[in-house]
N, C-alpha and C positions, 0 to 999 in steps of 0.2 A: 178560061180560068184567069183569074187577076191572085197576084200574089203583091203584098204591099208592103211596108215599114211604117208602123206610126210612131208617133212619140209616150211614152209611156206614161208621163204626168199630167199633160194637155188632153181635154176630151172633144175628138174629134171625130167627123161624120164624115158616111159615104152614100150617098144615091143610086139606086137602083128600079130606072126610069121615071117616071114624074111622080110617084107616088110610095114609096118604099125607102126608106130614110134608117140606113143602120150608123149607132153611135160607138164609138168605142169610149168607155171610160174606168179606172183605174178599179180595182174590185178592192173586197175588204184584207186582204192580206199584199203583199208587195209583190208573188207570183202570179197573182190573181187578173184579169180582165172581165170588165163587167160589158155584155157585147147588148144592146137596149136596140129592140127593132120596132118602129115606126111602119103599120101599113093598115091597108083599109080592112075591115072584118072579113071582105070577102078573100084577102089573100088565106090559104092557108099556112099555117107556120107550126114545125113540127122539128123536134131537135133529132136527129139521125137517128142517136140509138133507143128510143122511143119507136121507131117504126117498126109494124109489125106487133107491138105489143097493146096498141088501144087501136079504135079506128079514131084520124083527125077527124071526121066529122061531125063526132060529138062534142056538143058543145063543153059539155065538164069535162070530159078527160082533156082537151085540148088548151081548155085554161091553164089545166096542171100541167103540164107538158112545157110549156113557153114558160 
């Protein structure tokens, strides 16, 4: 586990091996973060409380999901 501090007005990235590129940047309200993930189609990416209720391997619910 990595636990971090970024800056909350700078938008700023993290890497997660050569190919998976997460941004952090400022959402539309001031408690807000807007977390923007970068990777290739075959990673799958699926937000927690979402699992369990579609399968990620379908391509449409998985659009919606992200």
């Amino acid at each position: 586990m990595l636990a971090i501090t970024r800056r909350t007005n700078a938008e700023e990235a993290l890497w997660i091996g050569d190919n998976v590129r997460i941004r952090l940047a400022p959402g539309r309200s001031p408690n807000q973060v807007r977390i923007i993930i970068e990777a290739p189609r075959e990673v799958n990416i699926v937000r927690e409380e979402l699992l369990g209720r579609a399968d990620p391997s379908d391509d449409t619910e998985s659009a919606d999901a992200v």
